[in-house]
N, C-alpha and C positions, 0 to 999 in steps of 0.2 A: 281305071282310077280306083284308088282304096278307098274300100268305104268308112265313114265315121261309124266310132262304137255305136252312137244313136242306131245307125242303119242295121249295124251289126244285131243289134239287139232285136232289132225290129221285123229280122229276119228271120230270129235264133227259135229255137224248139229244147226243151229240156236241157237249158243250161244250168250249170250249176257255178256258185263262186263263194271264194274263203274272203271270209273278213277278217280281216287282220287290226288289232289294236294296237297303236303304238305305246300305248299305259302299259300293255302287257307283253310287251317284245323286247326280246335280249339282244336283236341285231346283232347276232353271234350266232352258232350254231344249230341252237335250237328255230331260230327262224329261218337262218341256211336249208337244215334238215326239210322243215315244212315244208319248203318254197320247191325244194327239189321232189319232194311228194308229191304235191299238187298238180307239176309238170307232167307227172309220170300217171298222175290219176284220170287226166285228162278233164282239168280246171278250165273253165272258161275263162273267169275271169278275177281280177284278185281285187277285194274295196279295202280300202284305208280310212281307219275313221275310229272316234269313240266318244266316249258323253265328254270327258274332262281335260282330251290332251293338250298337250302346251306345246307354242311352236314349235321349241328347239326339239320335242320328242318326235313330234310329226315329221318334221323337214327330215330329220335322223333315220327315221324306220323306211319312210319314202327310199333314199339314194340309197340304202342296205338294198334295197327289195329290187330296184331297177337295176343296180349292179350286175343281179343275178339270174333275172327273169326278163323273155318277150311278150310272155303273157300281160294281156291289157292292166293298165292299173287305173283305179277307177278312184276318187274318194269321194266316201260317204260322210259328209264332214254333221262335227257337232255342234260347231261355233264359228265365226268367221273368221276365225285366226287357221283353220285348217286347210288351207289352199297353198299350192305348192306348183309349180311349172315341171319340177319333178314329174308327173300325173299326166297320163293324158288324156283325161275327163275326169269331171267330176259332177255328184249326183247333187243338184242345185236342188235343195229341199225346202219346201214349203208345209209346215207342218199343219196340214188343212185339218188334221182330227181334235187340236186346241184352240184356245183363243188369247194363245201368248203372244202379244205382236212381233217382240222378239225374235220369233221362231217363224212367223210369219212372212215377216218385210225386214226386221233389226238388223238382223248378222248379214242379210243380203244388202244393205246398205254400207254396211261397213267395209262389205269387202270388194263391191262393184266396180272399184276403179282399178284396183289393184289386180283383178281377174280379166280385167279387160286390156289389158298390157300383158297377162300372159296368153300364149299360144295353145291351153288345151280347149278341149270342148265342153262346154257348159250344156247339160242338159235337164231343163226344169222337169220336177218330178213332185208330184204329186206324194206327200208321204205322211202314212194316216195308221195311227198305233190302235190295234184290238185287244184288248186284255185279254194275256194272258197268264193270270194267277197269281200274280205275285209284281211286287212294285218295280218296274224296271228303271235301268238306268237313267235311259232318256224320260222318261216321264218326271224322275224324281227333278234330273236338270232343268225340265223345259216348264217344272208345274203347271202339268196338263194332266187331264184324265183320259185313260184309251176309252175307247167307244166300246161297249159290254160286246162280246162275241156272237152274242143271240140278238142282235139288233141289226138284221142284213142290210133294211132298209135305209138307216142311219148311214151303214159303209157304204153302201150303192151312190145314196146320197152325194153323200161329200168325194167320193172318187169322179162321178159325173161333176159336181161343181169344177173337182180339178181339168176337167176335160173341157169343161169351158171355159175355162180362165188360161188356158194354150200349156197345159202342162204336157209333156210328151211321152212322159213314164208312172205310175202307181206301183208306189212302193208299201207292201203291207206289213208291219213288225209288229210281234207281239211282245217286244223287247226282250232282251240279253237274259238264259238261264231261265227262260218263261218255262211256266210248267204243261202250256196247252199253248200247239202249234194254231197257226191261222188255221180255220177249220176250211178246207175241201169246201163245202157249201158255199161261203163268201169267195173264194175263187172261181166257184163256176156262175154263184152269183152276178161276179162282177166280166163278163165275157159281152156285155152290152153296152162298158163302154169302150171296149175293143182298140183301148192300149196295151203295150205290154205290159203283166205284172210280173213284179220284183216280190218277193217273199220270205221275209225274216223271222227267225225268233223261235229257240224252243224244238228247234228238227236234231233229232238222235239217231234216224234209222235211216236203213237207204226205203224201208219200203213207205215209211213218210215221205222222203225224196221223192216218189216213183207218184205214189198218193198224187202228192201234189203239182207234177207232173200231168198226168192223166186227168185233174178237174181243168187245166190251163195256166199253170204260171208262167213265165218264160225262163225267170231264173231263179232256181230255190239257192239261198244265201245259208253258210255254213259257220259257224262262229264259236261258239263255246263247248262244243263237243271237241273240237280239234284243240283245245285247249288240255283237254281232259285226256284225247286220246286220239293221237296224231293218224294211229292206223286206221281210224276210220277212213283215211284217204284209200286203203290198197282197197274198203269192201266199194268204191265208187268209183275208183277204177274198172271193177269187174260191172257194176251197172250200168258205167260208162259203155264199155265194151257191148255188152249186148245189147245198148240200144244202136250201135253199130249195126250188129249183126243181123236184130230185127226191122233196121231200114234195106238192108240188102234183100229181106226175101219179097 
């Protein structure tokens, strides 16, 4: 029996996945290009999502990107209008680090019936922004404050509230072009409440990758560096590769 990406995830060790903005994609060759990088870099998995996008861009970048890829498609949606049957999962987000209800319970209201007629998998997640440095996207959308980075206990906090409120995934972002990654510390931190974390925001190097690999994330999330500089896919490739190589000995 094939498993659900949930299990998939649930399973996974040092995965890595591109976020893809629909605000920001040509669905032409430059996202062709990417798509066919990612393939060859040894992507786990590909999220669709961003602070402002509009159906018709979402539904648009979505059928480009399936066209061309078996790699899972995941969306990390901004608003409730980003849900698509396209997909097959999407990261049901409850923004537990503010106290916008909106973000909270709003856009899950809005779109509940709608998601429920389609056939992908819903998996509620825990998602809780750390500052990192600079005013991100989603903060400026969602008018919330991230939780200061030197407050472990705060994130510990609100990731365990998420774990008892049945979320199945903690997704950590320091939002889009941040200038300090989640720090190492809050991921090893958070290893007690022993869901998988998702890790966004602010990663430039593969040895931040590796970093945050080695405290416990499950998947480190890849976004505006590939925007910047698509060949970052070929050095993750190669880190790909050897952790290959280092599970064989």
């Amino acid at each position: 029996m094939k498993k659900t990406i949930l299990e998939t995830i649930q399973s996974t060790k040092n995965a890595i996945a591109v976020l893809i903005d629909p605000e920001k994609s040509d669905n032409g060759p430059i996202l062709e290009n990417l798509i066919r990088q990612a393939e060859f870099s040894g992507i786990d998995f590909l999220f669709v999502g961003g602070s402002s996008v509009t159906r018709k861009e979402f539904e648009a970048t979505l059928k480009c990107i399936k066209k061309q890829t078996k790699l899972p498609i995941v969306i990390f949606p901004g608003s409730s209008v980003q849900i698509s049957k396209e997909a097959d999962a999407i990261l049901y987000l409850s923004l537990l680090s503010g106290r916008n209800p909106d973000f909270l319970i709003g856009h899950h209201i809005q779109s509940a019936m709608e998601l429920f007629e389609m056939s992908i998998e819903v998996m509620p997640t825990a998602y809780i922004l750390i500052d990192g440095g600079t005013q991100s996207s989603v903060a400026y959308m969602s008018q919330t404050t991230p939780i200061p980075r030197e407050k472990l206990s705060i994130v510990k906090q609100t990731a365990l509230a998420g774990k008892f409120q049945g979320k199945q995934l903690i997704y950590l972002d320091a939002g889009s072009g941040a200038k300090h990654q989640v720090s190492t510390e809050i991921i090893a931190d958070l290893k007690i409440v022993q869901l998988p974390l998702i890790v966004g925001g602010g990663i430039r190097t593969v040895e931040q990758i590796r970093d945050l690999h080695d405290a416990g994330a499950s998947i480190v999330v890849i976004g505006n560096k590939l925007e910047e500089d698509s060949d970052f896919l070929l050095d993750i490739h190669l880190y790909k590769k050897n952790l290959q190589v280092a599970a064989l000995q």
